[in-house]
C-alpha positions as CSV (number, residue, x, y, z in Angstrom):
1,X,158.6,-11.7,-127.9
2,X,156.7,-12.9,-130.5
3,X,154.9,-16.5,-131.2
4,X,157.9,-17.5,-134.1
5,X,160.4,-15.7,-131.8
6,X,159.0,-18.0,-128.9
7,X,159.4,-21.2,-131.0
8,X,162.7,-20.7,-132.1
9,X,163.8,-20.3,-128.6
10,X,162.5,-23.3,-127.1
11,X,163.2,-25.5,-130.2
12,X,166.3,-27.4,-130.5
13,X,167.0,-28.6,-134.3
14,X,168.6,-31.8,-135.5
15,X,169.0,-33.7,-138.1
16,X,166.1,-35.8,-137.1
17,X,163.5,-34.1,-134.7
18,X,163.1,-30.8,-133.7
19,X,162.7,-31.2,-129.8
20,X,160.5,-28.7,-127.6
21,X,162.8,-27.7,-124.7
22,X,160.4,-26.2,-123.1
23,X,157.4,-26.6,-120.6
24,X,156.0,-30.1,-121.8
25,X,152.5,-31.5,-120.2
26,X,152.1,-34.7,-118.6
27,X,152.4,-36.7,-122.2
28,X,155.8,-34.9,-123.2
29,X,153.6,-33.1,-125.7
30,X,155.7,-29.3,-125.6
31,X,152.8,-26.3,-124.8
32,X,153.0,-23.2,-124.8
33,X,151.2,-20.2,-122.9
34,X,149.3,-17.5,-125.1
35,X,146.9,-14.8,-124.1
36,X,146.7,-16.8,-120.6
37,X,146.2,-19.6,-122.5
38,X,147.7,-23.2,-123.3
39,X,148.0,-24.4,-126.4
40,X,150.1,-27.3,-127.6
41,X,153.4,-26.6,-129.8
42,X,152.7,-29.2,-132.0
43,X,149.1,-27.1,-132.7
44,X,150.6,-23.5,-133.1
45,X,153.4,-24.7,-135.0
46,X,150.7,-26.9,-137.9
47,X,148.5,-23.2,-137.6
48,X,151.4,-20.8,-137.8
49,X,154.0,-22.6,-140.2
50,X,152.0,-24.8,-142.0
51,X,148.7,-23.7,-142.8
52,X,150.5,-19.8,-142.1
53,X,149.0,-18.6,-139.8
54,X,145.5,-20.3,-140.5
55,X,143.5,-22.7,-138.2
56,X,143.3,-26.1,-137.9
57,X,140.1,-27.3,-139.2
58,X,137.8,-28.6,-136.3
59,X,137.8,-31.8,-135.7
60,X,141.4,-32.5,-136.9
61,X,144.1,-33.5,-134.5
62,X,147.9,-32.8,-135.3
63,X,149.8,-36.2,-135.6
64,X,153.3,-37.3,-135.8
65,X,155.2,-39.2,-138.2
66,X,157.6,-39.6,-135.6
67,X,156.1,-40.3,-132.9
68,X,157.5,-38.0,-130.3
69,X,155.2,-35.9,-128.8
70,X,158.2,-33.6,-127.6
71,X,158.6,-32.9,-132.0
72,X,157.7,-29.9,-133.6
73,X,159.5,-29.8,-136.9
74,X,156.8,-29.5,-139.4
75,X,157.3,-31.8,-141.8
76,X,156.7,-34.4,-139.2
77,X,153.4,-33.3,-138.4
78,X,150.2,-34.1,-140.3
79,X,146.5,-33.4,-140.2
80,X,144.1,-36.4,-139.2
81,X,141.1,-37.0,-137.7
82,X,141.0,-39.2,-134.6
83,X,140.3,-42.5,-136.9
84,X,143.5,-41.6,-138.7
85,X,145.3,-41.5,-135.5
86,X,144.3,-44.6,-133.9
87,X,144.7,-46.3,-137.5
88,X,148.3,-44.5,-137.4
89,X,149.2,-45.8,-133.8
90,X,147.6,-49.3,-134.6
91,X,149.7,-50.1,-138.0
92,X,152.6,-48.6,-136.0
93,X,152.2,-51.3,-133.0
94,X,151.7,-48.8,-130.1
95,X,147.7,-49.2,-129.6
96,X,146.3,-51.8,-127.3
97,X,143.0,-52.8,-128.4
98,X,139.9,-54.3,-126.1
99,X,138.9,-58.1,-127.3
100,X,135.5,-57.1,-125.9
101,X,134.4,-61.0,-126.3
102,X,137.5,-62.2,-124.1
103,X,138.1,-59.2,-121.8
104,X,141.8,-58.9,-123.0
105,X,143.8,-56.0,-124.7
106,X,146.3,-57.0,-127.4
107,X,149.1,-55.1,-129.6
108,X,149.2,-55.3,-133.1
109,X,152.2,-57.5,-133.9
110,X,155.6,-55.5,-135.2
């Protein structure tokens, strides 16, 4: 079986996400073995279908518009670099930030 084979079976479309069904890591990110290997979905689908069949540039991550790790439909997946993502998760009120003068962690207000 190949790698698009592979993703089409595990992958159940909707409307709104496309959810890995399945092995998942500890985060609900899917992942996938290849070669002996784990890779996460969300990374072989941005190299394979997005950038066909191309790498991901080092240093990039593979974010979600969504926000569920479990996604893999393309078009809710973006490049970023790990500033991006924590400027993503802050404006989207799910990072908890040290106050390093006070000790105490606080979410951006919705």
């Amino acid at each position: 079986m190949d790698i698009l084979d592979k993703l089409e079976k595990y992958t159940e479309k909707s409307d709104l996400c496309w959810e890995w069904k399945g092995e998942k890591n500890a985060y609900g990110y899917g992942r996938i073995r290849i070669a002996g290997k784990y890779t996460q979905v969300s990374r072989l689908v941005m190299s394979v279908i997005v950038l066909n069949f191309n790498p991901i540039p080092k240093g990039m991550l593979v974010c979600h518009r969504c926000d569920n790790p479990s996604c893999v439909r393309p078009d809710h997946l973006f490049l970023g670099t790990p500033s991006d993502n924590a400027k993503d998760a802050y404006h989207k009120g799910r990072l908890n930030i040290l106050n390093a003068s006070k000790g105490t962690r606080f979410k951006k207000p919705l």
